[in-house]
DSSP file (Angstrom, degrees, kcal/mol; ACC not computed):
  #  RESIDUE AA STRUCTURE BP1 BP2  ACC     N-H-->O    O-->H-N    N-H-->O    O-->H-N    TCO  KAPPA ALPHA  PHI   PSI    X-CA   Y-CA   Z-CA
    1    1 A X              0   0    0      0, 0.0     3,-0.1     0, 0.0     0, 0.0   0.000 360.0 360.0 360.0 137.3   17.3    9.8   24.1
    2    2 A X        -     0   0    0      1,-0.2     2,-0.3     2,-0.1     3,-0.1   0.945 360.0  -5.2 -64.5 -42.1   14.1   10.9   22.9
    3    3 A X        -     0   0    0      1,-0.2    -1,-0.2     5,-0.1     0, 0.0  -0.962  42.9-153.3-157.3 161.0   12.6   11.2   26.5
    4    4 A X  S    S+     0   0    0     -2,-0.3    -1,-0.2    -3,-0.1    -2,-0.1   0.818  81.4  98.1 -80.9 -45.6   13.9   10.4   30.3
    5    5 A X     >  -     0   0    0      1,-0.2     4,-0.9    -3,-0.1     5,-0.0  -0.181  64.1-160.1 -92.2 150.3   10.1   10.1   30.9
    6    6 A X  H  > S+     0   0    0      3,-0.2     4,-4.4     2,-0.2     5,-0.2   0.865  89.8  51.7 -81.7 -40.4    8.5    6.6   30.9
    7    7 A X  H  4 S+     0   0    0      2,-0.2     4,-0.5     3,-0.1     5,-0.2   0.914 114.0  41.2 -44.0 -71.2    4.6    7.8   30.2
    8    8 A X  H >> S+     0   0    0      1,-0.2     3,-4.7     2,-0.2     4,-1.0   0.703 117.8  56.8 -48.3 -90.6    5.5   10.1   27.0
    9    9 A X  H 3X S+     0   0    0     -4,-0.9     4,-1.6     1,-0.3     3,-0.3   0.467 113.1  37.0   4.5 -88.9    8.0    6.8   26.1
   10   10 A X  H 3< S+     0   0    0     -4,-4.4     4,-0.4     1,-0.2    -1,-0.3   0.496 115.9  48.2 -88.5  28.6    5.3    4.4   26.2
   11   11 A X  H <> S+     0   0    0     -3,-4.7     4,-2.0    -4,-0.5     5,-0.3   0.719 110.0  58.4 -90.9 -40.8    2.5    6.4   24.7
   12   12 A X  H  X S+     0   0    0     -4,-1.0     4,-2.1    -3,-0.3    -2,-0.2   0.914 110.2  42.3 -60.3 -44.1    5.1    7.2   22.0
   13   13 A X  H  X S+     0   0    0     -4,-1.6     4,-0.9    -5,-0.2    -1,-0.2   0.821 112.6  50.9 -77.3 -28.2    5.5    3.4   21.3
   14   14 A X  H  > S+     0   0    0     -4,-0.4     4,-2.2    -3,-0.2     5,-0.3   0.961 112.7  48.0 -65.7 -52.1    1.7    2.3   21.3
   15   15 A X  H  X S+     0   0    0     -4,-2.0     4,-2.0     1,-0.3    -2,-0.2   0.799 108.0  50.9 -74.7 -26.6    1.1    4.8   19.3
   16   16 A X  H  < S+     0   0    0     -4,-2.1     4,-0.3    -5,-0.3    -1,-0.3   0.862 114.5  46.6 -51.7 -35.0    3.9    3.8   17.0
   17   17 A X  H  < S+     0   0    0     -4,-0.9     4,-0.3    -3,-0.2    -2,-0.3   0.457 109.2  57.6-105.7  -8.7    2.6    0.2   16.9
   18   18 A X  H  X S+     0   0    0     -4,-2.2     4,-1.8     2,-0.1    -1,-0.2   0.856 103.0  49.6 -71.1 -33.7   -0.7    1.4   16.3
   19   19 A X  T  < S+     0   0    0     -4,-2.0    -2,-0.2    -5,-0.3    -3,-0.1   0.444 107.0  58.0 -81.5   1.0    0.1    3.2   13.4
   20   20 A X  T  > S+     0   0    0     -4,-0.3     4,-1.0     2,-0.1    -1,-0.3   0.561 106.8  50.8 -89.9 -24.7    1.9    0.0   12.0
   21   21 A X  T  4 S+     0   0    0     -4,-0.3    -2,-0.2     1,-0.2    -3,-0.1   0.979 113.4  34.3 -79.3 -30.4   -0.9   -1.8   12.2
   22   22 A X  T  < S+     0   0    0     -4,-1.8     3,-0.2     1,-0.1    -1,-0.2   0.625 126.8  42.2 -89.0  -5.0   -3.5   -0.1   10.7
   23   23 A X  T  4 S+     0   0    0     -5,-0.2    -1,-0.1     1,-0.2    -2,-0.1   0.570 114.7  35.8-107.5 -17.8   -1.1    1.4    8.0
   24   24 A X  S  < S+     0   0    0     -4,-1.0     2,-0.3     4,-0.1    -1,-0.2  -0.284  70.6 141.2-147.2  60.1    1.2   -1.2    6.9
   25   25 A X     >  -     0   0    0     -3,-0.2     4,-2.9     1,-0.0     5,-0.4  -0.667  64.5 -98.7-117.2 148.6   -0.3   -4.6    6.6
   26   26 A X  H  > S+     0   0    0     -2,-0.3     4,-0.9     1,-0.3     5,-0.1   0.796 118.3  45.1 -27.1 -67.1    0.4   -7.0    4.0
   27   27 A X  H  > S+     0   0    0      1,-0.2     4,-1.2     2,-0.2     3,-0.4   0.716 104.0  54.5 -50.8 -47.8   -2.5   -6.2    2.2
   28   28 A X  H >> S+     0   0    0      2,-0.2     4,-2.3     1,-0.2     3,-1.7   0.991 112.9  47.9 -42.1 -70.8   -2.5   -2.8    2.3
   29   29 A X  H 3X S+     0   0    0     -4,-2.9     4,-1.1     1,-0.3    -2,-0.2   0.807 113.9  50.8 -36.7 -26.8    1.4   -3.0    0.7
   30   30 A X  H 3X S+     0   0    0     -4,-0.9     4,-0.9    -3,-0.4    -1,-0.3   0.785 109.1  46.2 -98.4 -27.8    0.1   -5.6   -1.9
   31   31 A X  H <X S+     0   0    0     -3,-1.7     4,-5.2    -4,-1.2     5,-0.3   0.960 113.6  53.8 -79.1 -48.8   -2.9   -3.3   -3.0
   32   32 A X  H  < S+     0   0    0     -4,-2.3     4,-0.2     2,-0.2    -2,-0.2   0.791 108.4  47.8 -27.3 -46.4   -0.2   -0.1   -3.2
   33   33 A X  H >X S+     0   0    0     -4,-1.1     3,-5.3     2,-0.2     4,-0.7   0.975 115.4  45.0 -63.8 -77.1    2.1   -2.0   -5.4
   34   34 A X  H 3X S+     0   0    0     -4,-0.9     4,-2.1     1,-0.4     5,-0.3   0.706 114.8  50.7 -13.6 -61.8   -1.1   -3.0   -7.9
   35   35 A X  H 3X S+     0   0    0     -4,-5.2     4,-0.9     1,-0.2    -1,-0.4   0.714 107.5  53.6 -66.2 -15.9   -2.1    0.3   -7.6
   36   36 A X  H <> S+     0   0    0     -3,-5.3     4,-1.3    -5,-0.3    -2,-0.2   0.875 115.2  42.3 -75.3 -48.6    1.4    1.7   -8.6
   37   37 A X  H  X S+     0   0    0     -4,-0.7     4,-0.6     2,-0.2    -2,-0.2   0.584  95.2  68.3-147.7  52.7    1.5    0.0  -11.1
   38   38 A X  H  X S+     0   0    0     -4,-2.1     4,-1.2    -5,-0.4    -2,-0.2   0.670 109.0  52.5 -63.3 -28.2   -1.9    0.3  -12.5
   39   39 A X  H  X S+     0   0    0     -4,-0.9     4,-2.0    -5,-0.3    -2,-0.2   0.900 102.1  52.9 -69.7 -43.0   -0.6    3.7  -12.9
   40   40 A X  H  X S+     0   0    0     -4,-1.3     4,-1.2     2,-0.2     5,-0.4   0.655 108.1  54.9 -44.8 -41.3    2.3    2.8  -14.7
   41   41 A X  H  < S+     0   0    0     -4,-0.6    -1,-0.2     1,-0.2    -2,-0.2   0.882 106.0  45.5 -81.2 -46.7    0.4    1.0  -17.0
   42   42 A X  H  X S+     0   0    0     -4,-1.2     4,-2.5     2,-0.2     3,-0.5   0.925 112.1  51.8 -83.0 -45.0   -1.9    3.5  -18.0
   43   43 A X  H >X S+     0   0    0     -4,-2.0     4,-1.8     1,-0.2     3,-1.5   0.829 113.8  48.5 -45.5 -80.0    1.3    6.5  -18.5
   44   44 A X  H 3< S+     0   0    0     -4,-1.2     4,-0.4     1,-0.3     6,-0.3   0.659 111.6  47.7 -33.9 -16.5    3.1    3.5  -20.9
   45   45 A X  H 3>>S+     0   0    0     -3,-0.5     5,-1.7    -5,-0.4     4,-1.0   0.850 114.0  50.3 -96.8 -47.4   -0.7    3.2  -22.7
   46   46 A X  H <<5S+     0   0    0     -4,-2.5    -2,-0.2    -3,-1.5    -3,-0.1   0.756 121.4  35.9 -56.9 -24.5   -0.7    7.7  -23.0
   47   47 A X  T  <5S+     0   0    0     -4,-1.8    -1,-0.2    -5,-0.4    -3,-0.2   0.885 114.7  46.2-130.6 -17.7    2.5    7.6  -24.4
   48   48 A X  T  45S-     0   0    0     -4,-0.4    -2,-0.2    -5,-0.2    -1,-0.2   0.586 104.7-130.0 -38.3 -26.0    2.6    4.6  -26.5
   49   49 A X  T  <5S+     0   0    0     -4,-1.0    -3,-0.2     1,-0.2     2,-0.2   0.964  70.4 105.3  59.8  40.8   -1.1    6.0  -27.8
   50   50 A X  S   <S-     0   0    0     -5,-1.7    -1,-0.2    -6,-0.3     2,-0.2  -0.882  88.3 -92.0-127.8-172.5   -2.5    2.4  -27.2
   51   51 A X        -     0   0    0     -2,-0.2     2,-1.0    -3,-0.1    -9,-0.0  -0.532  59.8-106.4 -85.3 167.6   -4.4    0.5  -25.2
   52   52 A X        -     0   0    0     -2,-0.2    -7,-0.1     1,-0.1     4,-0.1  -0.847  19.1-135.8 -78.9  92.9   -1.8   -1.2  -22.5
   53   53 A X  S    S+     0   0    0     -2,-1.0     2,-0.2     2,-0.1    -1,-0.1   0.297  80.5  85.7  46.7 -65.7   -1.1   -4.8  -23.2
   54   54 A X  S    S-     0   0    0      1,-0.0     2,-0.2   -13,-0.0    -2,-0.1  -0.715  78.7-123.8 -75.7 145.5   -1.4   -5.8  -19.5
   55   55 A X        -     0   0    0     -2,-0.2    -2,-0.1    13,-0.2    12,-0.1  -0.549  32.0-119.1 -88.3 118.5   -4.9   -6.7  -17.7
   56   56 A X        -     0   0    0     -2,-0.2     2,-0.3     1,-0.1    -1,-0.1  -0.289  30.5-116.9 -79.8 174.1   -5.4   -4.7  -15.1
   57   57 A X        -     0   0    0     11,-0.1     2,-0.4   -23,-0.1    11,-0.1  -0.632  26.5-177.8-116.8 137.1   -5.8   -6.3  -11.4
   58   58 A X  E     -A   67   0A   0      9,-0.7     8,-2.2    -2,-0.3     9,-1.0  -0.982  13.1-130.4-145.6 172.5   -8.4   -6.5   -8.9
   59   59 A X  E     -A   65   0A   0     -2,-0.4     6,-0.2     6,-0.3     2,-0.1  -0.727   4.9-146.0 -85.8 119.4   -9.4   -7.7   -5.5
   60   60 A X    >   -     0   0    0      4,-2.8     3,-2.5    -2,-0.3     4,-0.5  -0.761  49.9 -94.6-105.4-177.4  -12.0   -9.5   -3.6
   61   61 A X  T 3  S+     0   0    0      1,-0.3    -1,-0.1     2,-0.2    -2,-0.0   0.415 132.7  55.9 -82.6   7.9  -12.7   -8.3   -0.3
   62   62 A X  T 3  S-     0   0    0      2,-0.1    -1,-0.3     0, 0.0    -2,-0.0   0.382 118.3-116.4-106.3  -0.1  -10.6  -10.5    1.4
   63   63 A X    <   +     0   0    0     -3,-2.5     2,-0.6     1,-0.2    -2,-0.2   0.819  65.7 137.1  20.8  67.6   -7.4   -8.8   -1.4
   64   64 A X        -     0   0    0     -4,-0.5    -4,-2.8     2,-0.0     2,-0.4  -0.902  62.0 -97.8-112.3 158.3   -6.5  -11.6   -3.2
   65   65 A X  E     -A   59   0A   0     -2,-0.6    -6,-0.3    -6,-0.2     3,-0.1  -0.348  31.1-173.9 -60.6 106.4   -6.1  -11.0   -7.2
   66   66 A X  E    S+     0   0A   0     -8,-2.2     2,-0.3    -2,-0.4    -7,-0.2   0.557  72.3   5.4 -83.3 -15.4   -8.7  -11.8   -9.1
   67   67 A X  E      A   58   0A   0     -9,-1.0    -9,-0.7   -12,-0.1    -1,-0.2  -0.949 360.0 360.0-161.8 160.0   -7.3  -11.3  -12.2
   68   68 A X              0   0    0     -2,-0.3   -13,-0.2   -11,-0.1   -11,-0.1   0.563 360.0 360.0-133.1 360.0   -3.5  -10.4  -13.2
C-alpha cells in the first residue's frame, strides 16, 4: 500500500485529480500533437533543404484548427 493513513491517501488523490485536470485535457493533448508535429515538419524541411509541403496549424482560442 502506498499509505495505511486516510488524510495523506486522500490528499494524495485530490491532488492526483488535480493534476489531471489542469494537465491533460483534450485540448491541451490536441495542441501537443500539432505542436509535435509542427516540429517534425520543420526537421523534414532542414533536411530536405526546402520549404515543407504541409501548412502549418493553428488555433482560436477556444483550440479548434484553423487551418490544417
Amino acid at each position: 500500500m502506498l499509505t495505511d493513513n486516510p488524510e495523506i491517501r486522500y490528499r494524495m488523490t485530490v491532488d492526483a485529480q488535480t493534476h489531471l485536470m489542469l494537465n491533460y485535457s483534450e485540448n491541451k493533448l490536441q495542441q501537443q500533437v500539432f505542436n509535435a508535429l509542427g516540429q517534425a515538419q520543420k526537421i523534414h524541411a532542414e533536411v530536405a533543404g526546402k520549404q515543407a509541403s504541409t501548412p502549418a496549424v493553428a488555433f482560436d482560442d477556444a483550440g479548434r484548427i484553423l487551418s490544417a
